[in-house]
Backbone as JSON Lines, residues from 0, in Angstrom:
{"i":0,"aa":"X","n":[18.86,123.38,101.35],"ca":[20.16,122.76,101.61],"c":[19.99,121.24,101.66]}
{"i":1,"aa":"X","n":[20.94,120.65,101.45],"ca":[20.61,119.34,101.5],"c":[20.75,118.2,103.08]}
{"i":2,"aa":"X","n":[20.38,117.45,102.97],"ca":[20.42,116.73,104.32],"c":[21.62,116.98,104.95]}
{"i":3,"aa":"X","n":[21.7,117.49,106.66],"ca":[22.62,117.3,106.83],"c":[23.05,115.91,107.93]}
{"i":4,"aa":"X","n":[24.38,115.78,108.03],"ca":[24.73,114.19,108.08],"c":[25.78,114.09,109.66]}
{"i":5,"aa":"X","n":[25.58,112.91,110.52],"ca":[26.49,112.65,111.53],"c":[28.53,113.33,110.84]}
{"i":6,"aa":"X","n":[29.03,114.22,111.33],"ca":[30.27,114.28,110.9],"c":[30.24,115.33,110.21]}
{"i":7,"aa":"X","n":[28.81,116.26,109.8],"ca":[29.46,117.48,108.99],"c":[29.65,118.71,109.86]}
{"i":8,"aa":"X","n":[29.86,119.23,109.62],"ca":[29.77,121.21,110.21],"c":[28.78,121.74,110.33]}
{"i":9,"aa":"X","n":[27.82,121.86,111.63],"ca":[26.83,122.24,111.82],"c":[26.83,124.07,111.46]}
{"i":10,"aa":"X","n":[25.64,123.61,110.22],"ca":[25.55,125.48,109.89],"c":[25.83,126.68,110.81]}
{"i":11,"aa":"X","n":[26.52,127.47,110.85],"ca":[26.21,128.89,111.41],"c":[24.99,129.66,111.6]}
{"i":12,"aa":"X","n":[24.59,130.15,112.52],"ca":[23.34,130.73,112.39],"c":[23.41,131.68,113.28]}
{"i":13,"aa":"X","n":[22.59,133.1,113.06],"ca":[22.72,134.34,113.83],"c":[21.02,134.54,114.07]}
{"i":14,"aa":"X","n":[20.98,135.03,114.97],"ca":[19.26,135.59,115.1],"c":[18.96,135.66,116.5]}
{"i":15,"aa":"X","n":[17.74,136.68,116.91],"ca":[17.52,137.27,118.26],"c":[16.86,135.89,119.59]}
{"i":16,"aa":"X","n":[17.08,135.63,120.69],"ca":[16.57,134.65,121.23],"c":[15.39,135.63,121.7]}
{"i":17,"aa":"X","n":[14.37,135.12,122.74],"ca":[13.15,134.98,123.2],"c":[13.46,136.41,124.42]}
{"i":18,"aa":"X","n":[14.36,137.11,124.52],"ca":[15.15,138.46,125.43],"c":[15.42,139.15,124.59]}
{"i":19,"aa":"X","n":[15.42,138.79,122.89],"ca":[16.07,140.19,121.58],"c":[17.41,140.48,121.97]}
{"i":20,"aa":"X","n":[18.33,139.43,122.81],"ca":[19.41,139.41,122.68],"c":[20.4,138.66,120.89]}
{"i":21,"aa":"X","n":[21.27,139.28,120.78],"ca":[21.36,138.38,118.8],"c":[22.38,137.13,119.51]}
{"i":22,"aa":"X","n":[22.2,135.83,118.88],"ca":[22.59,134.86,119.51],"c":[23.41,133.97,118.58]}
{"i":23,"aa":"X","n":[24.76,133.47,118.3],"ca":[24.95,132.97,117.07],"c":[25.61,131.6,117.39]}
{"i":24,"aa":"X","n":[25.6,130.24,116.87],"ca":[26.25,129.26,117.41],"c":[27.67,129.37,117.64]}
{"i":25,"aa":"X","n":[28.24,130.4,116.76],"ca":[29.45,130.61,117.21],"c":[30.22,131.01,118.68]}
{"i":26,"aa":"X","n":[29.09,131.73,119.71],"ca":[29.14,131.93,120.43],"c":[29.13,130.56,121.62]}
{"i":27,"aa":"X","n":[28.93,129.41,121.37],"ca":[29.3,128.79,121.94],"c":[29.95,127.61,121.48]}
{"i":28,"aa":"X","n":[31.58,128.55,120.78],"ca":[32.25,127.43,120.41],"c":[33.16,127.13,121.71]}
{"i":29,"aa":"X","n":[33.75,125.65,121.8],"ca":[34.32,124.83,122.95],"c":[33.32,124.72,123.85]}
{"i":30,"aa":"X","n":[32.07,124.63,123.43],"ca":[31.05,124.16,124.25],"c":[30.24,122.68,123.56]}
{"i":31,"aa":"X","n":[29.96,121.94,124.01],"ca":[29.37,121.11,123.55],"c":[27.31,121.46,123.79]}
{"i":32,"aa":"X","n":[26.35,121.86,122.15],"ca":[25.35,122.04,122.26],"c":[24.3,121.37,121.76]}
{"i":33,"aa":"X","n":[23.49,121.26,122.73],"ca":[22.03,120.14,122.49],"c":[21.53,121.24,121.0]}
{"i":34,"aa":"X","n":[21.46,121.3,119.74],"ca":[20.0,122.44,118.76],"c":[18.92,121.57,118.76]}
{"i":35,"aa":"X","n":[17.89,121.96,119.33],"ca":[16.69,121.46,119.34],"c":[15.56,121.85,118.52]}
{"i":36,"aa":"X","n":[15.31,121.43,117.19],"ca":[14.57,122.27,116.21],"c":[12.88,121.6,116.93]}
{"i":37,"aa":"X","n":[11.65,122.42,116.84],"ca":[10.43,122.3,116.94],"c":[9.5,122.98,116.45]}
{"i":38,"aa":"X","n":[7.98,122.22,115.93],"ca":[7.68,123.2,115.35],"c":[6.78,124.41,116.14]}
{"i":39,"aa":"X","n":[6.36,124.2,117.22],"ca":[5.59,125.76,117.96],"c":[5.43,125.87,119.1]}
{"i":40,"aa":"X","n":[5.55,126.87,119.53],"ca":[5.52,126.73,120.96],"c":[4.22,127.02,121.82]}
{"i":41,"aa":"X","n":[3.71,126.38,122.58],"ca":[2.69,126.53,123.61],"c":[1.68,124.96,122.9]}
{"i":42,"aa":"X","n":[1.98,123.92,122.09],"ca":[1.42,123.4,121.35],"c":[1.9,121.75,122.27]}
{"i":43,"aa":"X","n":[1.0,120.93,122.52],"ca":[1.22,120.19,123.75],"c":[2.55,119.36,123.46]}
{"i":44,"aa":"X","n":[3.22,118.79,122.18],"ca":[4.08,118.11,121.64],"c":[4.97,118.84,122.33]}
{"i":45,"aa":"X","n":[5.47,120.23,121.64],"ca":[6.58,120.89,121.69],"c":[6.78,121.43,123.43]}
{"i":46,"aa":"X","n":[5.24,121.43,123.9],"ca":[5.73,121.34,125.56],"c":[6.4,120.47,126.38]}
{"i":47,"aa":"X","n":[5.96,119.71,125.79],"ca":[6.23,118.33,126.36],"c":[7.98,118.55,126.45]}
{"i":48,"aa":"X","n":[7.98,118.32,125.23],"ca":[9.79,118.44,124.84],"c":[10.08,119.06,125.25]}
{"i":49,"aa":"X","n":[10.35,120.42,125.48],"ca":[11.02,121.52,126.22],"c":[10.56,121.24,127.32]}
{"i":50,"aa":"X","n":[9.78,120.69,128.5],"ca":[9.7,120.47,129.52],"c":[10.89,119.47,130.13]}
{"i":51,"aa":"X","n":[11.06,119.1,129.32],"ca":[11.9,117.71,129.27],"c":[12.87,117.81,129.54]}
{"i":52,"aa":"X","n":[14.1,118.67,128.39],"ca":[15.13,119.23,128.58],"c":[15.0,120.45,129.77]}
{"i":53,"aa":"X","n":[14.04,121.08,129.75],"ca":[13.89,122.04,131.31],"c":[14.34,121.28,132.83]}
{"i":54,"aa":"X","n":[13.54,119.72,132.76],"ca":[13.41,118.99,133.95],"c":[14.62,118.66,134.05]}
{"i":55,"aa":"X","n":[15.79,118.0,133.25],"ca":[16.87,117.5,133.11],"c":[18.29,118.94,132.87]}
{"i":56,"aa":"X","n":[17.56,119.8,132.73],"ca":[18.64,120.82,132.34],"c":[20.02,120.53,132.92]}
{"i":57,"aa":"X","n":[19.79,120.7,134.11],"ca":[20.66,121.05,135.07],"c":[21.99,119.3,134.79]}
{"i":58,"aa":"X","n":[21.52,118.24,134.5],"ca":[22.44,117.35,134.15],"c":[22.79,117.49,132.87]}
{"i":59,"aa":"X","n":[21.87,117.85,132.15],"ca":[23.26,118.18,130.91],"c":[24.15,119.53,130.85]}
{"i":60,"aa":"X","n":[23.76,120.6,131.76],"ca":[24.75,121.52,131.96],"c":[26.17,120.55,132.42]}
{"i":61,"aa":"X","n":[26.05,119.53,133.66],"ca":[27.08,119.06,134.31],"c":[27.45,117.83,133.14]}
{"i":62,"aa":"X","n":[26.9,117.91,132.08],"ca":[27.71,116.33,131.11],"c":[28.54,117.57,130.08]}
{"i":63,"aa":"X","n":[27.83,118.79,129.97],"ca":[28.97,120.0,129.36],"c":[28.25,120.29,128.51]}
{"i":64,"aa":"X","n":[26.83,120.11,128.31],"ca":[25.81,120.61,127.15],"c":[24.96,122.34,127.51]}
{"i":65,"aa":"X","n":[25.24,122.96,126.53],"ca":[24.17,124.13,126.8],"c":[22.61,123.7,125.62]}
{"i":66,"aa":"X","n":[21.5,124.07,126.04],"ca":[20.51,123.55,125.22],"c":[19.74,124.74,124.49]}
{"i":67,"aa":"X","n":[20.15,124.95,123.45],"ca":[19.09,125.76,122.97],"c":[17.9,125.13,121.78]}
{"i":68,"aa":"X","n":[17.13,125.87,122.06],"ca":[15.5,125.56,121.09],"c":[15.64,126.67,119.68]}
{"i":69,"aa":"X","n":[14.91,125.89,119.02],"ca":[14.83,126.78,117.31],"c":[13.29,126.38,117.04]}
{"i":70,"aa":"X","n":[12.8,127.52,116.78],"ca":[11.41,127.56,116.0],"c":[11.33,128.22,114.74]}
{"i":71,"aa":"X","n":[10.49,128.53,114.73],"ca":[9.9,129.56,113.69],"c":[8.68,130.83,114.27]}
{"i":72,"aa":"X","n":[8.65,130.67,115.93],"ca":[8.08,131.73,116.55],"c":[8.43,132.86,116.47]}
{"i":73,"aa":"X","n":[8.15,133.6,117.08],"ca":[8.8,135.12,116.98],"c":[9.44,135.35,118.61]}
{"i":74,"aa":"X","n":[9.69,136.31,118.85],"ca":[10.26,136.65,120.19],"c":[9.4,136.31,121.36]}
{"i":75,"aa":"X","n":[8.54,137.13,121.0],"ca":[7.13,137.46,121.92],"c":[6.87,136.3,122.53]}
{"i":76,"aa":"X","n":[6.43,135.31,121.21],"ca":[5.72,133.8,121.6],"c":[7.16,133.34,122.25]}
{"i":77,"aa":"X","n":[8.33,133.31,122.35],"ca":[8.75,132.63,122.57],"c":[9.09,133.06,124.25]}
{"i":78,"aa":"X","n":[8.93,133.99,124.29],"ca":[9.42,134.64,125.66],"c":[7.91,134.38,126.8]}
{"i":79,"aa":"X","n":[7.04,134.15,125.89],"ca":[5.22,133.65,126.95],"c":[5.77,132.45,127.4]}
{"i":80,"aa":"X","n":[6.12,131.45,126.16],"ca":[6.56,129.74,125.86],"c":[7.48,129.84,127.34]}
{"i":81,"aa":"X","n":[8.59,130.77,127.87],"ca":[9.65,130.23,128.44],"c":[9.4,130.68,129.58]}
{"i":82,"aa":"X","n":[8.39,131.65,129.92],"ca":[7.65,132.25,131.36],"c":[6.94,131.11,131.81]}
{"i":83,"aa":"X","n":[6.02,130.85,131.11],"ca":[5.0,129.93,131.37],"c":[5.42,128.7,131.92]}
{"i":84,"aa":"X","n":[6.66,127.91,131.05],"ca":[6.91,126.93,131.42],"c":[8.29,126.84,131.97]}
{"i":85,"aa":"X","n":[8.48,128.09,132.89],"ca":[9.98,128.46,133.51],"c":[10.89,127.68,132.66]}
{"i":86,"aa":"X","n":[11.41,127.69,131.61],"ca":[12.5,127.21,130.83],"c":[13.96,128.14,130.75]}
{"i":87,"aa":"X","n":[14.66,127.41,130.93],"ca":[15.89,128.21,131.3],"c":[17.03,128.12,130.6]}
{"i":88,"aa":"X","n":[17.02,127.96,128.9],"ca":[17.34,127.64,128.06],"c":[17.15,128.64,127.12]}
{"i":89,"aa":"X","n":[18.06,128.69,126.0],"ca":[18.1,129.82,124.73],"c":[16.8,129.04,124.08]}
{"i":90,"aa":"X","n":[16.19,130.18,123.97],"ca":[15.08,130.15,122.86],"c":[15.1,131.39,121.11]}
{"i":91,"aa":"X","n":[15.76,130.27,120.12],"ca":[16.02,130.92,119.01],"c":[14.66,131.45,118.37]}
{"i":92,"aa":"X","n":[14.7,132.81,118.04],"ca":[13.6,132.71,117.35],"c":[13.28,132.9,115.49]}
{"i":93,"aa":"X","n":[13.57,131.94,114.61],"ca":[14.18,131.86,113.41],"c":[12.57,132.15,112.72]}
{"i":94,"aa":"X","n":[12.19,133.45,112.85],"ca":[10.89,134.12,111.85],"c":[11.03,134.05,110.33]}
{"i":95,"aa":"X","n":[12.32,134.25,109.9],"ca":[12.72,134.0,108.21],"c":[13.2,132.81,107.85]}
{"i":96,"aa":"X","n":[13.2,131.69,108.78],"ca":[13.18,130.07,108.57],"c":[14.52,129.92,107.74]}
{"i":97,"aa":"X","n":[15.52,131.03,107.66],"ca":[16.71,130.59,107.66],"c":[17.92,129.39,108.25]}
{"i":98,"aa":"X","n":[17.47,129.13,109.43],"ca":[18.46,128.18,110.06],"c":[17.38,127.01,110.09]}
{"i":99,"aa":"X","n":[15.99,126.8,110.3],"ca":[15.43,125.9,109.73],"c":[15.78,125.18,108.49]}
{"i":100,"aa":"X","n":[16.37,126.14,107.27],"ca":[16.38,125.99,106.36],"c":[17.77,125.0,105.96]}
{"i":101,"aa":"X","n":[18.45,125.93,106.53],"ca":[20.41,125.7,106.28],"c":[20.02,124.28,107.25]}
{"i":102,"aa":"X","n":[19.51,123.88,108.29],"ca":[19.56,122.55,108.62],"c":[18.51,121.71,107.55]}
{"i":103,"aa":"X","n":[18.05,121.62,107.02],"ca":[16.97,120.84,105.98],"c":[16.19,120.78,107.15]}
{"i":104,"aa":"X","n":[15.56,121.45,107.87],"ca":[14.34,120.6,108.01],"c":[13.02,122.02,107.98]}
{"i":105,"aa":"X","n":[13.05,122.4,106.81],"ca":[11.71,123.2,106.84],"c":[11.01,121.8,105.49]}
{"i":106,"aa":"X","n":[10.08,121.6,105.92],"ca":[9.39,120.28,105.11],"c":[8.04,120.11,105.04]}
{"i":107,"aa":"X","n":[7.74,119.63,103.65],"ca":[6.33,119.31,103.82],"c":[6.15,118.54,104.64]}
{"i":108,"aa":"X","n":[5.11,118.54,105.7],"ca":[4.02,118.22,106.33],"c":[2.82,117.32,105.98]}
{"i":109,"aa":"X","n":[1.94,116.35,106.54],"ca":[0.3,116.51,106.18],"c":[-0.09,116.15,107.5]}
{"i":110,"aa":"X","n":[-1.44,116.67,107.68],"ca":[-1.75,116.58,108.61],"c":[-4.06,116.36,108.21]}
{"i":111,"aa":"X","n":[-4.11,115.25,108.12],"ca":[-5.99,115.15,107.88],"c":[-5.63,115.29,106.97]}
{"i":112,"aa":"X","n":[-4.78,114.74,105.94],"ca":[-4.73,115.09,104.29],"c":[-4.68,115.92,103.75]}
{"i":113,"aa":"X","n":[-4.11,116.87,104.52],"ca":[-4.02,118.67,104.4],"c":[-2.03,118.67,104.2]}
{"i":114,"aa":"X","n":[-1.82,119.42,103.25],"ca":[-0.33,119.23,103.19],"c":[0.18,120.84,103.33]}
{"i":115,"aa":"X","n":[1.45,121.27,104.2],"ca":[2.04,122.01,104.36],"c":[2.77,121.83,104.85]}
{"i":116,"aa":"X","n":[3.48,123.21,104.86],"ca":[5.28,123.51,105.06],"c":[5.15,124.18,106.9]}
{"i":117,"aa":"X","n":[6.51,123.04,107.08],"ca":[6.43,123.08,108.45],"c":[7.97,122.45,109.09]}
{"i":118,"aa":"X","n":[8.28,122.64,110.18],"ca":[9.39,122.18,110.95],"c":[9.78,121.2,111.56]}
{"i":119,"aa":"X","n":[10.81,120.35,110.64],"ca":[10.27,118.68,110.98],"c":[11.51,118.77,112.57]}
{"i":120,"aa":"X","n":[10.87,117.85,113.5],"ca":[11.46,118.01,115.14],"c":[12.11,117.09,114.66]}
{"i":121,"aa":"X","n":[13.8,117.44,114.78],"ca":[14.81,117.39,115.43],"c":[16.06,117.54,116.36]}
{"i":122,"aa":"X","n":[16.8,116.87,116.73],"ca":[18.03,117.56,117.68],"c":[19.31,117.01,117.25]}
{"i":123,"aa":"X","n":[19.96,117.7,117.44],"ca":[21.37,117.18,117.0],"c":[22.13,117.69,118.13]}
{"i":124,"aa":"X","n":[23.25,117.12,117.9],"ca":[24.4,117.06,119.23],"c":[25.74,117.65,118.32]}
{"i":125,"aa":"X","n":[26.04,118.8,119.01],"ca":[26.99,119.59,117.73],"c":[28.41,119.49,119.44]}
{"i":126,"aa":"X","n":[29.35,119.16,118.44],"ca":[30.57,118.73,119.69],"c":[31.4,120.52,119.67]}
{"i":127,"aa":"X","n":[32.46,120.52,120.08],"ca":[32.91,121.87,121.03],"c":[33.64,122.09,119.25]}
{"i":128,"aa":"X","n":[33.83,121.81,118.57],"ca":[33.94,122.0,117.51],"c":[33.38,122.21,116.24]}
{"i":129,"aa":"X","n":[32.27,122.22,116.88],"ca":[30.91,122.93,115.56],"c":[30.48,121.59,115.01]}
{"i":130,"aa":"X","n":[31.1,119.73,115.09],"ca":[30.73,119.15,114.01],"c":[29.22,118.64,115.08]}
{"i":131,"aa":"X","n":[28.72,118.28,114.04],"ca":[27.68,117.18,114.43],"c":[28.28,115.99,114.93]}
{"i":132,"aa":"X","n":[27.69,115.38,115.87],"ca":[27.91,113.95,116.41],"c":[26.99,112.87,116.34]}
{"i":133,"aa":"X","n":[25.61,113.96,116.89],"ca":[24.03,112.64,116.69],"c":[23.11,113.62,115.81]}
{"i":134,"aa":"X","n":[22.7,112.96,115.51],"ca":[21.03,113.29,114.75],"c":[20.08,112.61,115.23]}
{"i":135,"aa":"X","n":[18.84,113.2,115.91],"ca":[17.76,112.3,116.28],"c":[16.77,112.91,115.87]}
{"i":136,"aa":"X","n":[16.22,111.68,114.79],"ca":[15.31,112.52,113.66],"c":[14.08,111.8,114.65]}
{"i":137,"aa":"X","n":[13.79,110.68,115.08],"ca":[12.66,110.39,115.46],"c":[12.85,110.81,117.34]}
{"i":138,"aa":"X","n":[12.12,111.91,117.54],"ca":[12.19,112.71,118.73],"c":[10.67,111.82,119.28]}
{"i":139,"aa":"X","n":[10.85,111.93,121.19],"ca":[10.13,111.24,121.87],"c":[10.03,112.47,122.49]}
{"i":140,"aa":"X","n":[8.72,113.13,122.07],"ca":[8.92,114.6,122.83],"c":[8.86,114.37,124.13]}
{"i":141,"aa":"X","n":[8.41,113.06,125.3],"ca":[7.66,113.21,126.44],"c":[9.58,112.98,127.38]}
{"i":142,"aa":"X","n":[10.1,111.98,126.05],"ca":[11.65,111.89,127.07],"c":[12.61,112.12,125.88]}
{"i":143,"aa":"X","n":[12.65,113.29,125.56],"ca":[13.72,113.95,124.74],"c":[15.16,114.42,125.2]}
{"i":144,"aa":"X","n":[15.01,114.67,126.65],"ca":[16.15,114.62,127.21],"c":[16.92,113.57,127.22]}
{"i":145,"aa":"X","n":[15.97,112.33,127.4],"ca":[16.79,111.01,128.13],"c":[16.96,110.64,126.46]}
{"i":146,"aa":"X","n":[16.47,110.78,125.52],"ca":[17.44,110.04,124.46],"c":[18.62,110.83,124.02]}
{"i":147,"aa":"X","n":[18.7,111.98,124.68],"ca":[20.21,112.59,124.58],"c":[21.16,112.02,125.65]}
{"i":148,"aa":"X","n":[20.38,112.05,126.57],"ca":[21.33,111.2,127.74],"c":[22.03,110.03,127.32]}
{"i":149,"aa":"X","n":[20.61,108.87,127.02],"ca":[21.15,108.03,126.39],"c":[22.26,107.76,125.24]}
{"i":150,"aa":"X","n":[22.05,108.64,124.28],"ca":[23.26,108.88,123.98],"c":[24.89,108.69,124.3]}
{"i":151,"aa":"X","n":[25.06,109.83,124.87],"ca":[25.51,110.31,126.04],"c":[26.47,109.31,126.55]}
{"i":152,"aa":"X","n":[25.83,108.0,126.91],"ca":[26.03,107.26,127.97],"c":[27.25,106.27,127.28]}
């Protein structure tokens, strides 16, 4: 799919969270939602970040945000990921990299001059009407909350 942009219609997406409950963005339309794409969970980056939004949860519930996470984990990992680090947040678990996809960010990678396909970290701010509002392509996993806040502000 091609880039998507401040002002369009954040894709639809259906698939089981980190409980094998089926979870679809539609389900929280007239809600305003943090999608937090990353690429793995238990991996110190992506802790970091979800710690983040964990620590702060509770103020973006009260600014009117629900926060959910998108990987490419499976259930299992994602349900260790949200024990471990008491997270209290939807954890998507997108195994067929479909909603990775429909957002553009399944992407080459390199890493030591090694190149692969992987999940470039972003978040977007989707308003009570499905559109996009922010895109934050360059994520600060350690204060990922506060540049939504900031936002926000």
């Amino acid at each position: 799919m091609a880039k998507l942009h401040e002002g369009d219609k954040a894709p639809e997406f259906t698939a089981k969270d980190q409980n094998g409950n089926t979870v679809s963005l539609s389900d929280f339309k007239g809600k305003n939602v943090i999608l937090y794409f990353y690429p793995k969970d238990n991996t110190p980056a992506c802790t970091a970040e979800a710690c983040s939004f964990r620590d702060n949860y509770q103020s973006m519930l009260n600014k009117g945000f629900e926060v959910i996470g998108v990987s490419t984990d499976n259930e299992k990992s994602h349900k260790k990921f949200e024990k471990k680090f008491n997270l209290p947040f939807t954890l998507i678990a997108d195994t067929d990299k479909s909603i990775v996809e429909a957002y553009g960010l399944w992407v080459e990678k390199s890493m030591f001059g090694r190149k692969y396909m992987g999940t470039a970290r972003t978040t977007f701010l989707i308003n009570q009407g499905g559109i996009i509002d922010k895109i934050i392509n360059k994520v600060d996993t350690k204060n990922s909350s506060q540049q939504v806040i900031d936002l926000l502000q």
